[in-house]
N, C-alpha and C positions, 0 to 999 in steps of 0.2 A: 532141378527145381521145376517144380509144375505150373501150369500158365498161370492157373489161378492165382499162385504165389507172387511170381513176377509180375501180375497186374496188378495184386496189392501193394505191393512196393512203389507201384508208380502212382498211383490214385486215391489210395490210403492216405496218407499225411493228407494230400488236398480235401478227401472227405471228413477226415477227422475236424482238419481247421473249418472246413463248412459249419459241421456239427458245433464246434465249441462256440463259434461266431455266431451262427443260429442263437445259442444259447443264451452267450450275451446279449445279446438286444433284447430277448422275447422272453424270458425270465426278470423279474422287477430286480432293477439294482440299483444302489443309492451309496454316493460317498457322502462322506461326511464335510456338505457345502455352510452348516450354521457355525463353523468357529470364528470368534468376531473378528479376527484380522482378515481371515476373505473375504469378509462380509461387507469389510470398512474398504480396503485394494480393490473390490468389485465394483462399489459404490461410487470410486471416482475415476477407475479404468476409462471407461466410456468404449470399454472393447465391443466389437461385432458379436462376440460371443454369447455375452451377458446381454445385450439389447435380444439378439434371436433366440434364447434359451427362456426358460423357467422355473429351473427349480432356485437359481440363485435369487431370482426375484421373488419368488415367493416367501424363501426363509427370510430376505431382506425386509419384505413388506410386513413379515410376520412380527418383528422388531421392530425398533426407534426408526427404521429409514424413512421418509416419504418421497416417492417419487415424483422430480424434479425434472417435466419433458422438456424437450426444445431440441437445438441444433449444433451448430457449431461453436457459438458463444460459449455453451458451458465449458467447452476446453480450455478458456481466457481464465485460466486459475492465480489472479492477484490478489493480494490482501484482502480485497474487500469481498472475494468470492461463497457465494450461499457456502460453499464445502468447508470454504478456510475459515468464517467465523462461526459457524458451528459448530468444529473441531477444535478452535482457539476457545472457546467461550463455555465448553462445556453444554450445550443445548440438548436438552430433551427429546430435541430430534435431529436426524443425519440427513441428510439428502442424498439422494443414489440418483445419480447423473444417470439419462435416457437420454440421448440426443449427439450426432453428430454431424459430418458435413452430407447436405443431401438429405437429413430427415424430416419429415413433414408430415400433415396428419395424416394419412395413410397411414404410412409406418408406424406412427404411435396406435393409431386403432388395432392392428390387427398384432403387437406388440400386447396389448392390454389384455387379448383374449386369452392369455397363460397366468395372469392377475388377477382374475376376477372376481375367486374370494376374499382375496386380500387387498383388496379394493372398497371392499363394499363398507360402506359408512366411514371410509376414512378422508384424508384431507389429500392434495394433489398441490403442485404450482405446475403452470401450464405456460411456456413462454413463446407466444403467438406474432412471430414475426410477420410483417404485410408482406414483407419479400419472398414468402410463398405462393403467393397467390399470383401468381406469372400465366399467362396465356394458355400455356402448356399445363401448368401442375404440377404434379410430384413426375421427377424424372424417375421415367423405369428405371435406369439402370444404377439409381442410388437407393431405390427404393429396394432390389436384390440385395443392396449390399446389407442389410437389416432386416429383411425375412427370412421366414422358415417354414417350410412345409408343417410344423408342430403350430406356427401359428395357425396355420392355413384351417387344420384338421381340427386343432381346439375349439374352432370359430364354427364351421362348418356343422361339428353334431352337436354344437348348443344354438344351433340358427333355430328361430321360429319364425313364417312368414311375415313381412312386414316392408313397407316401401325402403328402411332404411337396409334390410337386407337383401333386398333384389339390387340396391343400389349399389349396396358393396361385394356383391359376388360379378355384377358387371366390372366393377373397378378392377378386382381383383383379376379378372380375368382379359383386361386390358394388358396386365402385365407380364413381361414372355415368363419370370420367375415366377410368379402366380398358376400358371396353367401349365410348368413341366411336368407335372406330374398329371398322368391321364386319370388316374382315380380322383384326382385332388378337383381337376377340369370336368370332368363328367358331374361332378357333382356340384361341382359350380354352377353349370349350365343348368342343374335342374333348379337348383334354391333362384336362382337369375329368372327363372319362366315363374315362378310363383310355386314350385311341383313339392311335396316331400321325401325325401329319400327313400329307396327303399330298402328293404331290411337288409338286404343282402350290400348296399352300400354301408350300409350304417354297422354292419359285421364285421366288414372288410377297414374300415377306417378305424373303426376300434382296436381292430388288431395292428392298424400300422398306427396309430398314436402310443402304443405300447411299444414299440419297435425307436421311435422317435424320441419317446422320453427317457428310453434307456440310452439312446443316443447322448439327447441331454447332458445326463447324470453323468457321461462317460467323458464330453469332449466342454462342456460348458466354463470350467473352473480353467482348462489349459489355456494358454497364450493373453493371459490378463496384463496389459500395458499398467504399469506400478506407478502410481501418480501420488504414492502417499507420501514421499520424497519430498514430492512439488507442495502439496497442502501443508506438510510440516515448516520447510522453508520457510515460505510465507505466512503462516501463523507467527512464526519468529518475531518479525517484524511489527507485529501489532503489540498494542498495552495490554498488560497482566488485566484491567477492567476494562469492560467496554462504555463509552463515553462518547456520544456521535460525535462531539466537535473534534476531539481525538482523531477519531478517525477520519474526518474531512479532512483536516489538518495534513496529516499523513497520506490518505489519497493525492491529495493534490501535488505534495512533495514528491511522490513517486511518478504522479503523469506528468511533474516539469523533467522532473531527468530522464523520463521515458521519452520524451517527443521531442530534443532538442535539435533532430536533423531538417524540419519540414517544419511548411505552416498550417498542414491540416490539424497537428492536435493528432499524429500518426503516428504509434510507438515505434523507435529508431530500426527498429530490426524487422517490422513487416516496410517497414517504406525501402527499407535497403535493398530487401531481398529482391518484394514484389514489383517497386515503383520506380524504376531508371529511368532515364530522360526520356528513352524513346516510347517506353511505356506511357508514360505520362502524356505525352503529345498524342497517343493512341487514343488514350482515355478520353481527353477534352470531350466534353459534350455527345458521349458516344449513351449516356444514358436519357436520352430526351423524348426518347420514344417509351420508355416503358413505360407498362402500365399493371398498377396491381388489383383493379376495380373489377377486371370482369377474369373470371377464372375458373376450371372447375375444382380448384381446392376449398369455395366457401363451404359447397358439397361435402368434399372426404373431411372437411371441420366440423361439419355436421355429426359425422359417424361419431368422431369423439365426442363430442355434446353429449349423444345419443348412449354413449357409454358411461358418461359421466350422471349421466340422471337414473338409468337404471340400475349401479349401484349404488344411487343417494351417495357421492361420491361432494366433499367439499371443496371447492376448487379456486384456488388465486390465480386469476390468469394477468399473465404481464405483456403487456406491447410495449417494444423496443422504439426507438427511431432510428436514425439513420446520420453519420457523421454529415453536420449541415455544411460545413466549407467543402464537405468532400461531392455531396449532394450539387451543391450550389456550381461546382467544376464541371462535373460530368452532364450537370443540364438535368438531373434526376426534381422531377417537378412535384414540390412540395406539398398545392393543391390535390393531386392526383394522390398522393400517401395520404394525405387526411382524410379521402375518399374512402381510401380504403380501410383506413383506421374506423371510419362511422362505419362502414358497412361491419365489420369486427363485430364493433360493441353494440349494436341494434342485434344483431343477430345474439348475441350473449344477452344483455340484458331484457331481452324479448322473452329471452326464455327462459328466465330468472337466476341466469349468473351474473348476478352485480357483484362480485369480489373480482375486482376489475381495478391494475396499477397502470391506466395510462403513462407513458413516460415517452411518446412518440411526438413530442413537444421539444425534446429537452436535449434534443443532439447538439444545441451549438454552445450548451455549458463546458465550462471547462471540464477537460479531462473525463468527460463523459463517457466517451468513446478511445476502446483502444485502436481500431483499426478503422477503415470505412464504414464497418455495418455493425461492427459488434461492441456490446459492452466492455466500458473499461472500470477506471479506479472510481470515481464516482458515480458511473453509471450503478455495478453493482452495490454501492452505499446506498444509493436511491431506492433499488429493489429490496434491498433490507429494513429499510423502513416501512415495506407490506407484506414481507415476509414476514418479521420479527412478532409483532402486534398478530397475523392471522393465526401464526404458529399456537400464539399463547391462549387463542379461542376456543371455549371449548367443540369438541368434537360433536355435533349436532347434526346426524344424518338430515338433509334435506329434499324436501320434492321438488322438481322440476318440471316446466309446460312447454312439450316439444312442438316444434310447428315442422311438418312435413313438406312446407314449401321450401323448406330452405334446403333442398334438395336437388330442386330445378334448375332450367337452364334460365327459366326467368329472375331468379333471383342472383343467381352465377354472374350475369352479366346486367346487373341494373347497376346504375351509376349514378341517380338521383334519389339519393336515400338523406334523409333529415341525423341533424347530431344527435346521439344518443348520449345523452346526461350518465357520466359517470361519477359515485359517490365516493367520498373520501374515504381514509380509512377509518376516521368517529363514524362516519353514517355508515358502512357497511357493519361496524363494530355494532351499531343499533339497529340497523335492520337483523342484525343473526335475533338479537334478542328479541325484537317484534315478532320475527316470524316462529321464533320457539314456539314464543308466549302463543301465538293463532294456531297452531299446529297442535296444539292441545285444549281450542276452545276456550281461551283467556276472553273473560271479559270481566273488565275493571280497573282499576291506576296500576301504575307501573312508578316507580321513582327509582332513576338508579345515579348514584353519587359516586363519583370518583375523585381523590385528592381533594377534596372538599369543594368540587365544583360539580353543579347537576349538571349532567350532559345527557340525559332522557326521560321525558317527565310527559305521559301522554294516558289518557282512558280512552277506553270506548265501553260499546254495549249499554244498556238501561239502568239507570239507578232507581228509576219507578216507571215501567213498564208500561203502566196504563195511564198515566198519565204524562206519557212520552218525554219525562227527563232523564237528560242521560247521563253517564258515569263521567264525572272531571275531575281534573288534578287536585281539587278542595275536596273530592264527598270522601263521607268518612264510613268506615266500614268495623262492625265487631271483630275483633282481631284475634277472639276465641285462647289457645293452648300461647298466643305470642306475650300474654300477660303475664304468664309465669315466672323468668327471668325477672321484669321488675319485681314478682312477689319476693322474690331471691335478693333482690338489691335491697328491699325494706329491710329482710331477715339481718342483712349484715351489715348496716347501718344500727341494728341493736346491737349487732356484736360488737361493734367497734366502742358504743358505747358501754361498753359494757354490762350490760344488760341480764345476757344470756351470753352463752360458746355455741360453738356448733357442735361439741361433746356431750351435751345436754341429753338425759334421757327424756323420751318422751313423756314417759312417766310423771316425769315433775310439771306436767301442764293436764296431759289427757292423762290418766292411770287405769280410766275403763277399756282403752284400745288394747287388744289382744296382743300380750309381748311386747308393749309397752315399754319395757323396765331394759328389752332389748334394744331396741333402736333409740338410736343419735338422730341430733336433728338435720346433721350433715347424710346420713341416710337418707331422710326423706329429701332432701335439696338433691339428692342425686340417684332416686327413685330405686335405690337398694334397699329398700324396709321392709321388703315382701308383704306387705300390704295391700290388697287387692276390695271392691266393694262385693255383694254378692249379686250375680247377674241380674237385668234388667231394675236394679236399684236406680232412680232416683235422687239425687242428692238434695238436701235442703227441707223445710218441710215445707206443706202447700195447705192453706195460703201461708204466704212467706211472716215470721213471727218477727226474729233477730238473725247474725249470724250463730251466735252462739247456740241456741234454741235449734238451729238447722246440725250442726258438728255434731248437738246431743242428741239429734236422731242419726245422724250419717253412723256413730258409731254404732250402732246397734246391727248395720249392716257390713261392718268391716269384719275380713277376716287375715287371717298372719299366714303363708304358705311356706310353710319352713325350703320350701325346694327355692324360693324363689329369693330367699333370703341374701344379701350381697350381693344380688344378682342384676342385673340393669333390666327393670320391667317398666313398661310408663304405665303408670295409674295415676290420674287426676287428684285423687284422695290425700294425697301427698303434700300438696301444695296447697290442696282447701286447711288441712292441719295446720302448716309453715301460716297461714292466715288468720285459724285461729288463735293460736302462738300469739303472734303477733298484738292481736288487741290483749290479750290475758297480759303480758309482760309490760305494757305501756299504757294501759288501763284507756285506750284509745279507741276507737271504728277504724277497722280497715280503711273505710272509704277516706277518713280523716289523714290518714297519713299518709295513704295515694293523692289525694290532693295537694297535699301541703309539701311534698317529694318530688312530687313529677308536674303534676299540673301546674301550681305557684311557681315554685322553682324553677322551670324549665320557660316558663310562659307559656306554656300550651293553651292557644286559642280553641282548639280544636276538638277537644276530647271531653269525656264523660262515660260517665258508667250507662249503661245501656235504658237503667230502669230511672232515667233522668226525667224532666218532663218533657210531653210531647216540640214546646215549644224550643226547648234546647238542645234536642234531636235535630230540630228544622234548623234551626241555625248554624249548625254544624253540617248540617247538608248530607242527614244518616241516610244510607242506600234500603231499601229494600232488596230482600234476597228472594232467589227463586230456586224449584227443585223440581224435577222431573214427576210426574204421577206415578203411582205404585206400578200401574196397567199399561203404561206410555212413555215410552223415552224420548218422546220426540214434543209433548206437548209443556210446557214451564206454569206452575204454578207459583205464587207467592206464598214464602213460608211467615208462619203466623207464630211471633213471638212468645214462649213461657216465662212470663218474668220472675215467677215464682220458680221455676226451675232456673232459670239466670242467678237469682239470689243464691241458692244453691251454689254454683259456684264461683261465688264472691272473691276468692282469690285466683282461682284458675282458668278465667273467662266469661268477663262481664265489661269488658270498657270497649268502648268506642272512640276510633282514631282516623286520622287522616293520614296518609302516607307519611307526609311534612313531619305532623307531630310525631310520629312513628318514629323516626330518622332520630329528633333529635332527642328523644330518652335512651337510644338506643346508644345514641353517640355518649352520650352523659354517663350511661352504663360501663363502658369500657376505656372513656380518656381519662375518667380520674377527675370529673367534678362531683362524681357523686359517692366513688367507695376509692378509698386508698391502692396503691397497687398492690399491697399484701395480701390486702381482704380480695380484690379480685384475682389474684392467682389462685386460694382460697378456694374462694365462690364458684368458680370457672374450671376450674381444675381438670387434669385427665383428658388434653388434647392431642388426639390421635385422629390420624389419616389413614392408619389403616381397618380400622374401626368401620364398618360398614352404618354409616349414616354420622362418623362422628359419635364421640363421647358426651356421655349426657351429663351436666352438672350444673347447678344454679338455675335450672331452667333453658338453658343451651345447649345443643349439640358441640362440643367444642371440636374444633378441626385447628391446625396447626400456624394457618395465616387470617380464621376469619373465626367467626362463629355464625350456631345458624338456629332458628325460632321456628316453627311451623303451626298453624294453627287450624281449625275445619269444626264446622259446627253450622243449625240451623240454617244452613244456606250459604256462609260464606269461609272463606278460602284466603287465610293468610302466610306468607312466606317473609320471612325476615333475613336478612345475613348483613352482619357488620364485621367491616376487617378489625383485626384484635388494634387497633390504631385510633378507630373510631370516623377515619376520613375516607372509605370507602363502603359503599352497602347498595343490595339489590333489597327493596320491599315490591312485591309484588300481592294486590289484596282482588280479590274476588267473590263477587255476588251472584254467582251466575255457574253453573255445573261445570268443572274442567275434566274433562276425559278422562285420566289417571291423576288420582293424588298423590298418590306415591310416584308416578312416571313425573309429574312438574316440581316433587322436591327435589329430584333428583338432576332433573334437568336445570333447576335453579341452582345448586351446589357446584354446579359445573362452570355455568356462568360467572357466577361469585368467582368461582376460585382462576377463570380469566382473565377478570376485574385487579385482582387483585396479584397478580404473579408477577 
């Protein structure tokens, strides 16, 4: 046998497996981590694997999960646990537990840097214990137990200079698991001095982020602790509905038989395990010195701020307390946590994270607490009442205003910080919708009704500009395309009387409208008529004659588009007809039977057709609108009324309302004092959610728990939505340019439908 032979014998296999090994890491490889049972195992494991890894967080974040940070509490999985009643209750969303013992913001930062698409504009609960914030910081050697070099490197080639990334490549590099790796350290050192990589760094790291993430894919999904045992179990135990008193009820049951060996309120089996006599005599008064006020974790809590703003990320942060009899033993000084709790939430609400669950008040409630520090049966009930409510809000990426002091060693260690005012969960619920509304250049009433009680009713901006009156909860605004629906409501109040059907060809009123003899009146009530005017037409005529006299010129410019025939098209023309209609069959004035419907009927103080007189405008307190110049987007002109084009569209947008009055035709429209529930199934008909804006009918967008109005004309800006109930509604009316019309209906449908879920 020749050497050569015999050397391959010995060295051969070892280069082959080099080669195949090679191969796998540095060729893309991907198991199959989205099928929902690992997804769901993964989610409440709380293994090292899945915190250090990212592909399973990614598919998770890509789905129903929202990631739920913190520390060791989340392992305290008792009935009342975020995992166990969102899996008992069926919820829209999952929570995917990040957090065990030893993690802190550190670790959740450079955790995040494998998230980062799947992060951006979504929602987060953040559970900010003061008992991080120790002298010391995050311990290195807990902090190892939850990184990854894959964190280190994702982080690394998406750094762009800035004080908050010099700050954490120091950090990082404080720690001995942070700087094992010399490529991973070298390049620390340089983002740490202010430097950019150089290309040859920035080749090398790509090539081992590839190396890394095949790791990932390889080792992420193995050794998952199976905790979906424990979340089943304990679902058990809860009611088929959820019910808070139920479940107080039930908490509290489960923490008297849980803490019957001690008086701290100490479930039987950590006080057994941890707490023996001689321990206990150990413990007395052994916490009297700490102190949570000066730290460098307000710092690394920074980072995550700092991540949390630059994905517009929405975020419920919770502060815990601390068991108070247990607190109250060990000499753990209560003044000193409040300290540190204000310094918390000045820093958060400084920088516009108000969705803030204080609950660092509330350790010496019963069964609050399962052990010394962490949540128990009630504690978690308590977090679910801001969890539950934020969940159901809609998703509305937000901006954030970072302040780079809060980086310092001066702010680290300041101890004389003022209480920072945190809002409930109604006012945070009304600030999402305030800041929507400014986020898009809202200016004018806002009314929004829940359960039949207003819980937000505020204007601003100018109602008359130049004579410096400004927009309030009385002034009343043209509310344009929102009048339609009531045209709808008139139409079938004939029906009911029998009058007319909604079968009716058109024919048998107009016979000059083209295809006429084809369309129902139920067509035009749900803008399938294929009916269109011919461009830059005018409706009405000028000066203003009749309605009628205005229809027999409209026709002249209507045309039939067979394409468009059955087809859901909005054209205005529609419902000026459904008006004409109306006076022909009841030998009545439009305006006569809007009055004597909604106005009489309803008591509307507040409303009027636009072409009312000057003086009934003023008393009603009608806004002036304003509109951008042709040549300047930035200078507001006052738009100047056509009442003769107004007359024009006499049934599709001509009245003026108040928010108030708005509400309660709205509400009259769908509880059943003004059309039966037949006629408004009827009327309304065709309610779909998946329908992109909502099914159009009667004048409504119908959706499935609400309905929705929009309106836009001469300056002003109306949004409507009533839940199909009638005791809930977002109107929001504006006189003043909003950024996208289409971005605030749609942001307002979202609203509504959080309002309402």
């Amino acid at each position: 046998m020749s050497n050569k032979r015999k050397l391959w014998q010995i060295f051969g296999p070892v280069i082959c497996a080099f080669i195949l090994l090679a191969l796998l890491f540095l060729i893309p490889w991907h198991r199959n981590v989205k099928s929902d049972n690992l997804l769901f195992k993964a989610s409440v494991s709380q293994s090292q694997n899945v915190f250090k890894g990212q592909e399973i967080k990614q598919a998770a974040f890509s789905k129903q999960y929202v990631p739920f940070y913190g520390s060791s509490e989340l392992s305290r999985m008792d009935p009342m646990h975020p995992s166990v009643l969102a899996y008992k209750y069926k919820r829209q969303y999952q929570p995917f537990l990040l957090g065990g013992p030893g993690s802190q913001s550190l670790t959740h930062f450079f955790s995040m840097q494998e998230t980062v698409a799947q992060l951006s504009n979504k929602k987060a609960v953040f559970i900010i214990s003061p008992q991080w914030f120790t002298k010391q910081g995050q311990n290195p050697a807990a902090f190892g137990m939850y990184f990854s070099q894959l964190q280190a490197v994702n982080w690394i080639l998406n750094a762009k200079d800035s004080v908050a990334t010099r700050y954490a490549a120091r950090r990082l590099l404080d720690m001995p698991s942070g700087n094992s790796s010399e490529s991973t350290k070298y390049a620390l050192m340089t983002l740490a001095s202010g430097k950019k990589l150089s290309d040859e760094q920035v080749l090398y790291l790509k090539a081992r982020r590839r190396i890394l993430t095949n790791e990932d894919s390889f080792f992420s999904s193995m050794e998952l602790t199976d905790n979906i045992p424990k979340i089943q179990n304990a679902a058990h135990k809860l009611p088929g509905t959820y019910a808070y008193d139920n479940l107080r009820q039930i908490a509290n049951q489960q923490g008297q038989s849980s803490t019957s060996n001690n008086s701290f309120g100490i479930s039987n089996s950590f006080f057994k395990k941890r707490l023996n006599k001689n321990e206990l005599t150990h413990l007395k008064g052994s916490q009297k010195n700490f102190d949570y006020t000066q730290s460098p974790e307000y710092a690394d809590f920074e980072l995550v701020l700092n991540e949390f703003a630059k994905e517009h990320v929405n975020v419920l942060f919770v502060i815990p307390p601390v068991n108070e009899k247990w607190a109250k033993y060990t000499g753990l000084s209560q003044k000193m946590y409040q300290t540190s709790v204000s310094k918390i939430k000045q820093q958060l609400t400084s920088q516009g994270f108000d969705n803030i669950a204080d609950l660092s008040r509330d350790g010496g409630k019963k069964f609050f607490m399962e052990d010394t520090i962490h949540l128990g049966w009630n504690g978690w009930l308590a977090v679910d009442q801001y969890v539950r409510p934020f969940m159901k809000e809609p998703n509305i990426p937000i901006d954030y205003h970072l302040n780079s002091y809060y980086y310092t060693k001066a702010w680290g260690n300041k101890t004389n910080v003022k209480k920072a005012k945190v809002l409930s969960a109604k006012q945070q619920e009304n600030n999402q919708i305030k800041k929507a509304l400014a986020d898009n250049n809202f200016e004018g009433s806002v009314l929004v009704v829940k359960k039949n009680k207003t819980i937000l009713q505020y204007a601003n901006g100018w109602a008359n500009a130049e004579q410096k009156v400004p927009n309030r909860a009385n002034t009343s605004y043209l509310i344009d395309s929102v009048q339609k629906p009531m045209t709808g409501v008139l139409l079938m109040r004939e029906v009911e009387k029998g009058k007319l059907s909604l079968s009716d060809k058109l024919s048998k009123f107009y016979p000059q409208v083209p295809h006429a003899d084809e369309i129902t009146l139920r067509q035009l009530t749900q803008m399938t008529s294929g009916l269109e005017v011919k461009p830059k037409t005018v409706l009405g005529t000028s000066p203003y004659k009749n309605n009628q006299a205005g229809i027999k010129e409209d026709i002249k410019n209507i045309v039939f588009l067979p394409k468009l025939y059955n087809k859901r098209t909005y054209s205005p023309i529609n419902y000026t007809l459904i008006a004409g209609v109306l006076e022909k069959v009841t030998g009545r004035s439009y305006e006569d039977l809007f009055t004597e419907t909604f106005i009489k009927k309803l008591n509307l103080k507040e409303t009027a057709f636009v072409w009312s007189s000057p003086k009934k405008l003023k008393q009603i307190h009608f806004a002036s609108s304003y509109q951008y110049t042709p040549d300047d987007k930035t200078t507001l002109v006052p738009v100047s009324l056509n009442i003769d084009e107004l007359h024009g569209e006499f049934g599709t947008g001509s009245v003026v309302m108040t928010n108030h009055d708005l509400y309660k035709a709205l509400k009259a429209m769908v509880d059943g004092k003004l059309l039966t529930k037949h006629s408004r199934d009827e009327l309304f008909q065709g309610s779909s959610d998946t329908v992109k804006g909502g099914n159009y009918g009667g004048g409504f967008y119908n959706f499935s728990t609400f309905h929705s109005t929009n309106g836009t004309g001469y300056g002003y800006t109306c949004y409507a939505r009533i839940s199909n109930d009638g005791k809930t509604a977002l109107i929001v009316q504006a006189n003043h340019p909003v950024k996208s019309y289409y971005g605030l209906r749609n942001i307002t449908n979202q609203l509504m439908a959080g309002l309402v879920h």
